[in-house]
N, C-alpha and C positions, 0 to 999 in steps of 0.2 A: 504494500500500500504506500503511494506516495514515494517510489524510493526516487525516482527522475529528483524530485524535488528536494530530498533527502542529500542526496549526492550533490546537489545544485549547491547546498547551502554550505555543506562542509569543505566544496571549493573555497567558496567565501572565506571560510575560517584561517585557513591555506594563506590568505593573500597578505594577512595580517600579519605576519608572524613578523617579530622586531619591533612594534611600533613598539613606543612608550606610553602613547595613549591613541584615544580614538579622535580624530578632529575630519573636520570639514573635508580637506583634500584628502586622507586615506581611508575614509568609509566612503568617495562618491560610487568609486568603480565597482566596494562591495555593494553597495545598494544600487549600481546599475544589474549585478548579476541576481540581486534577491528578486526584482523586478520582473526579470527574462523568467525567473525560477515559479513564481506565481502565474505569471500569464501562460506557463510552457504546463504547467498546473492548470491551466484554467480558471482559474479564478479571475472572476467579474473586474471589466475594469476599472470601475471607481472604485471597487474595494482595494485594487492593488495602487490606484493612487494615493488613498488615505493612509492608506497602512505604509507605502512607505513614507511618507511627507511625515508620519508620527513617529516611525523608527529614526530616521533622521533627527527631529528636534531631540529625543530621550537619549541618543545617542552620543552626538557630538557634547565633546568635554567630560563624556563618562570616564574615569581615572581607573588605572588599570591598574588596582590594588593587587598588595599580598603575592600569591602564587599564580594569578590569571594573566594570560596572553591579551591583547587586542581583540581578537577573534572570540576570544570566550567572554569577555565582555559584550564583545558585540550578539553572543549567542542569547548571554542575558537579557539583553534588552528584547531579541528578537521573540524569545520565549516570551517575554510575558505579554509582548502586544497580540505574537498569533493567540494568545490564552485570548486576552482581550478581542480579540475580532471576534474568537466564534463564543462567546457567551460568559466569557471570565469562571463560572462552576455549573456544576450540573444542576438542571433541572429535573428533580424526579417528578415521578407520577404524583396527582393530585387525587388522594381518591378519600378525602375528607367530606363524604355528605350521608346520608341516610342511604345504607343497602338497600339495593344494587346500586355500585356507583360505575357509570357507563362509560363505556369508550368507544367513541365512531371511529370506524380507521376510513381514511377518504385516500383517492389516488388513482393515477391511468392505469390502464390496462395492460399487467408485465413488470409493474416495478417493486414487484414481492408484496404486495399487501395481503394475501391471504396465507402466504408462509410466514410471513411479521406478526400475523394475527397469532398464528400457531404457537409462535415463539414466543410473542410476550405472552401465552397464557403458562407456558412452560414456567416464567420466569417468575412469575404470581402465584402459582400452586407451590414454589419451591418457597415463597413468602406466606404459605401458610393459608392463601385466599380460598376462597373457592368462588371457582370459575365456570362461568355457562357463554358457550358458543353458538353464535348465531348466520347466518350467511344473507343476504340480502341483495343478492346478486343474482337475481332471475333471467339473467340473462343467456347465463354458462350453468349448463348441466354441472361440468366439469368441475367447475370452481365451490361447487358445494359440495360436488363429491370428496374433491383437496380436500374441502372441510372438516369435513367429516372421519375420514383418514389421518389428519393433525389432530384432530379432536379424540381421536383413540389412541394416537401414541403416544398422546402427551397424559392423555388420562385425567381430560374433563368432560365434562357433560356436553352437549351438540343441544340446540333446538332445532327439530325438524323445520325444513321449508324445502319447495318446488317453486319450478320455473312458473306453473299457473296460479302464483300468490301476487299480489300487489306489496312492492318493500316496507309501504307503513304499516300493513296489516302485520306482516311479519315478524317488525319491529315491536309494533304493540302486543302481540302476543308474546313476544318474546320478556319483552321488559314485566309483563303479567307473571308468568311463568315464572322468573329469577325473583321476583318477591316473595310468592308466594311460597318457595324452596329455598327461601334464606340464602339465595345466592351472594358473596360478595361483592362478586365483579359483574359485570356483561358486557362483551366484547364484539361489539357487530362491524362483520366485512361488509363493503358496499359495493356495489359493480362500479367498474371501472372505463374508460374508453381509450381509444389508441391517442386520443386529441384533447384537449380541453372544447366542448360544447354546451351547450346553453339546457339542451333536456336533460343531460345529467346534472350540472349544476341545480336543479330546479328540484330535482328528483333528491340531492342528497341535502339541499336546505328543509323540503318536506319532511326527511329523515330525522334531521337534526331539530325539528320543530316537534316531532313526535317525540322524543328521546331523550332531549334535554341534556345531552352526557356534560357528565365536566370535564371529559377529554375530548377534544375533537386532536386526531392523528394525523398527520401529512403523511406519506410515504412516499419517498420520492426516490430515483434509482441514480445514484451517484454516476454511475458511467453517462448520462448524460449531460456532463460538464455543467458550461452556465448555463443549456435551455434548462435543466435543473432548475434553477433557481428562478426563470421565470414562469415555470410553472406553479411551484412553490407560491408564487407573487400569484399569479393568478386566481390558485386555492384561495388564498387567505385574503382576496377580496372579496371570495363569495360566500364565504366562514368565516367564524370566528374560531380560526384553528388556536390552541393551544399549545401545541409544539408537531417538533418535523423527527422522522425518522430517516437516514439517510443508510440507504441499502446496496448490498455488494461494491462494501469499502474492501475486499479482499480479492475484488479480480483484477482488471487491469486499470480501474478507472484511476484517473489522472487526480483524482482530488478534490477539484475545486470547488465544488460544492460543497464541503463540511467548510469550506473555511470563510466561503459567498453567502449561506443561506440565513446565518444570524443577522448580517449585516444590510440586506437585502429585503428581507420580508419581516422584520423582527420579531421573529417567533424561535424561538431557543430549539436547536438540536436534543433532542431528549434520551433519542438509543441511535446504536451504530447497530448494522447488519456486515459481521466480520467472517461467516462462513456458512454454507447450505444448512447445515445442522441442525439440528431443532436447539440446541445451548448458542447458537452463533447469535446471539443479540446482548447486545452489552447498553451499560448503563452510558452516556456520552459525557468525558469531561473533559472539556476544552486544552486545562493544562496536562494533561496526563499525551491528544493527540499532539498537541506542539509539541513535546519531549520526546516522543516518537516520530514527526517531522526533522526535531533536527537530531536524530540519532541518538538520544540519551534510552529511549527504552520505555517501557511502563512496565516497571515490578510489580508494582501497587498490583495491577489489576492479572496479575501471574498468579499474586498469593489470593487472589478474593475468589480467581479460578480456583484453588487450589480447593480453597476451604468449601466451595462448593461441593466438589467434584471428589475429591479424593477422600477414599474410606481411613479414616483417621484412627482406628485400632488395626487394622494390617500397616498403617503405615509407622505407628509403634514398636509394633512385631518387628517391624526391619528395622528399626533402629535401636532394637535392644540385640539384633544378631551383627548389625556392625559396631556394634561398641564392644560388644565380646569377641566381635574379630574373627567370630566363625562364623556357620551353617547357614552361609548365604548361597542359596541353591538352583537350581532351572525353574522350581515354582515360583522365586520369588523374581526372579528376573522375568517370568513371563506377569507378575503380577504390576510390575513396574512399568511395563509396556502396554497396558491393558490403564494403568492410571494415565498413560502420557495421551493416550486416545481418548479419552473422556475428556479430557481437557480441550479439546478440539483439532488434536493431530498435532505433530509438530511441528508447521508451515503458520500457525496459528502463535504455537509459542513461539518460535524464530522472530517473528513478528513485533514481538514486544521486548524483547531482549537487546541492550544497549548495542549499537552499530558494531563495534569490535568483535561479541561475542558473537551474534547476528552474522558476521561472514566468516567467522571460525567453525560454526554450525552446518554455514551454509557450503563450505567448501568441503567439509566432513560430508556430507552429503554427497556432494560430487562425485569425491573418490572411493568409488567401488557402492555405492547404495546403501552406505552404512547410519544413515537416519533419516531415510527415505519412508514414507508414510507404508505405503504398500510394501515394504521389506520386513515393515512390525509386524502388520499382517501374517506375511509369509512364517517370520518368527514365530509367532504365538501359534500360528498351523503346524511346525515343525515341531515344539513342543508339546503340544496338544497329542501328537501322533508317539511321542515315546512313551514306558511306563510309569506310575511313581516311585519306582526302586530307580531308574534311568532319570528322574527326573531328579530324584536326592543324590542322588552317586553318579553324576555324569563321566567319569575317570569309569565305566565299566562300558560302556557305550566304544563300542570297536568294532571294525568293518560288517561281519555279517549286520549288525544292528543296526549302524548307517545305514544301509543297504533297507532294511526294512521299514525304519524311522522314514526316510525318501522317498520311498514307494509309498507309503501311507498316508504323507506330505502332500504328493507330487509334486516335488521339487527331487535334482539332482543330488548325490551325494557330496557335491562340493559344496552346494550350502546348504548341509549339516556340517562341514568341516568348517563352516565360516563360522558359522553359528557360535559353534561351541570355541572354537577361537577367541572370539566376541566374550562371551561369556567367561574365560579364562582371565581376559585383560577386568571385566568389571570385579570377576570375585579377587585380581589384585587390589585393584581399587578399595573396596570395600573394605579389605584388612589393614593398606594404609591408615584409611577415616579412620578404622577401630583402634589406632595407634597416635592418631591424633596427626600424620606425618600430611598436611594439606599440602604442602610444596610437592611431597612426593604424592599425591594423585592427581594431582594438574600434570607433573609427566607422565603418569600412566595414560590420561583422558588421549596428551598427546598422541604417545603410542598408539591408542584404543582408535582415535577418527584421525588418518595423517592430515586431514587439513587443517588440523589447530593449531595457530601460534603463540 
């Protein structure tokens, strides 16, 4: 996400190096390059005139204390005005009224509003809510069928509707229904169109007149740069949207939009859509995406993944078997691989991980597929297929059982030899930590992915 722009900036940083401070003449050329960096971004351009005209004023004569560079002064500054463009902190959910408290999701047709749907209820049931699904899209078979289908993997409740319903009738049976069952939330998808038009606008203010939600939801699809944002502009002339959700930050889109749509429409980013997944929706906060623009990372939101996602008595279990140093085994290495994909693969965590660690990762990767998403897969397949005597005592595991372990697999005997290779370098690993020797498993990790520095 954003790396063009990522990369753009840490030129920047580059150009600095020596001043003694930041003045007028040696931040012009950086701020010509931050400039090319947002527009090559996409990003709106009166937003990229403001923002730099204000990095400029905040910047020149900023004193390049202590241990910082030019450059990381000027990263300073740069961080807090991008925080400042798209919202300065998060806007959570508003759901302070008398149950059911509603949420209209509004949006074209394609830009993920009834997988967003799915996903914030995901994200609400994990908050303890209880949540009722509605679909109000008579238009598309399909799209209530989606519905319906997220609505059972996620494991809340559907209100029936058909294409031969009227959407307010719908809605009001629905809004009846989630009172009458104590529901806390109610979440209605609305159909959508390829265009902004005047009978859907008309169609979802009737919606929004029956319903009453205290969230009205933008959805909007980031790969569409800045018509992004004037669509966004368009919505929230014909609503009183509440906030935006910006979706498929995690394929190729150029950005500008998360950084155009606060600034633009004044309706605060609310969630980011960071992967297909039904856990791919995250909370939006402005400083956490500028520190991940300019290369610093987002741990914050690595550990809030964590605490979600990860079984915290097996993850005990391993931490009382590397502090004793021993009986770190193939279950627990396939258990490890199995937490790293819950957390949303590891193209997901790479992502938030500070720029240096981020291409040490990502070149480990590289060579030979050794933290390659589909290679976990295959992992967890490969030891799926051994016994649990093979599983605890991997040192018994020798050719004819290759051979079998492989065929069981299907995958080749050489990787099961990789594998357990793999697995030889972490169970060094693991005895280091239990010795306390961190220097010595940063040369192991070495060892273990050749592309880390």
């Amino acid at each position: 996400m954003l790396d063009s722009l990522t990369n753009r900036l840490a030129g920047v940083v580059k150009t600095l190096r020596g001043q003694a401070r930041l003045s007028e003449a040696n931040i012009q050329d950086a701020l010509r390059e931050v400039r090319v960096a947002l527009l090559e971004a996409d990003v709106a351009l009166p937003v990229v005139k403001d923002f730099v005209a204000r990095v400029r004023e905040k910047a020149i004569g900023e004193e390049v204390v202590g241990s910082l560079t030019p450059g990381q002064a000027l990263v300073g500054v740069v961080h807090r005005e991008l925080s400042e463009l798209m919202g300065s902190q998060n806007d959570a959910l508003n759901l302070a009224t008398v149950p059911p408290a509603v949420i209209l999701m509004a949006g074209l047709q394609g830009s993920g509003k009834t997988t967003t749907t799915g996903k914030l209820a995901k994200l609400l049931l994990e908050q303890k809510k209880k949540v009722l699904l509605v679909s109000c899209d008579t238009y598309r078979p399909a799209a209530i069928e989606q519905l319906a289908t997220l609505a059972r993997q996620v494991g809340v409740e559907l209100f029936p509707s058909n294409i031969g319903q009227k959407p307010e009738d719908i809605a009001a049976g629905a809004l009846d229904y989630a009172r009458k069952h104590y529901h806390d939330v109610l979440i209605v998808d609305t159909a959508g169109r390829l265009t902004v038009d005047e009978a859907m606008m008309q169609e979802i203010r009737r919606l929004h007149q029956t319903l009453q939600p205290i969230e009205t939801l933008f959805v909007v699809d980031s790969m569409q740069g800045q018509d992004a944002v004037n669509v966004a502009k368009a919505f929230g002339e014909a609503l009183p949207l509440t906030g935006v959700v910006l979706t498929k930050l995690d394929g190729d889109a150029r950005g500008g939009a998360a950084l155009s749509v606060r600034h633009v429409t004044g309706k605060p980013v609310k969630f980011i859509g960071v992967s297909e997944k039904l856990n791919g929706l995250e909370p939006f906060f402005p400083d956490r995406l500028a520190a991940r623009i300019l290369g610093m990372g987002d741990v914050l939101a690595l550990v809030e993944e964590a605490r979600r996602t990860v079984d915290m008595d097996e993850a005990e279990k391993l931490a009382k078997k590397v502090k004793s140093g021993k009986g770190f085994d193939l279950e627990d290495f396939r258990s490890q691989m199995q937490q790293m994909k819950k957390m949303g693969g590891l193209n997901a965590l790479i992502d938030k991980l500070p720029a240096q660690l981020a291409q040490a990762a990502q070149g480990a990767a590289g060579k030979g597929g050794a933290m390659d998403d589909k290679v976990i897969g295959r992992t967890v397949g490969i030891i799926d297929s051994m016994t649990p005597q093979e599983r605890t005592k991997p040192e018994l595991i020798k050719a004819s059982r290759k051979r079998r372990i492989a065929t069981g697999a299907g995958v080749s005997v050489q990787e099961v030899n990789r594998l357990l290779s793999q697995f030889e370098q972490m169970q060094k690993m693991m005895k280091m930590m239990g010795k306390g020797g961190m220097q010595k498993m940063m040369r192991g990790m070495k060892g273990m992915f050749p592309g880390m520095r």
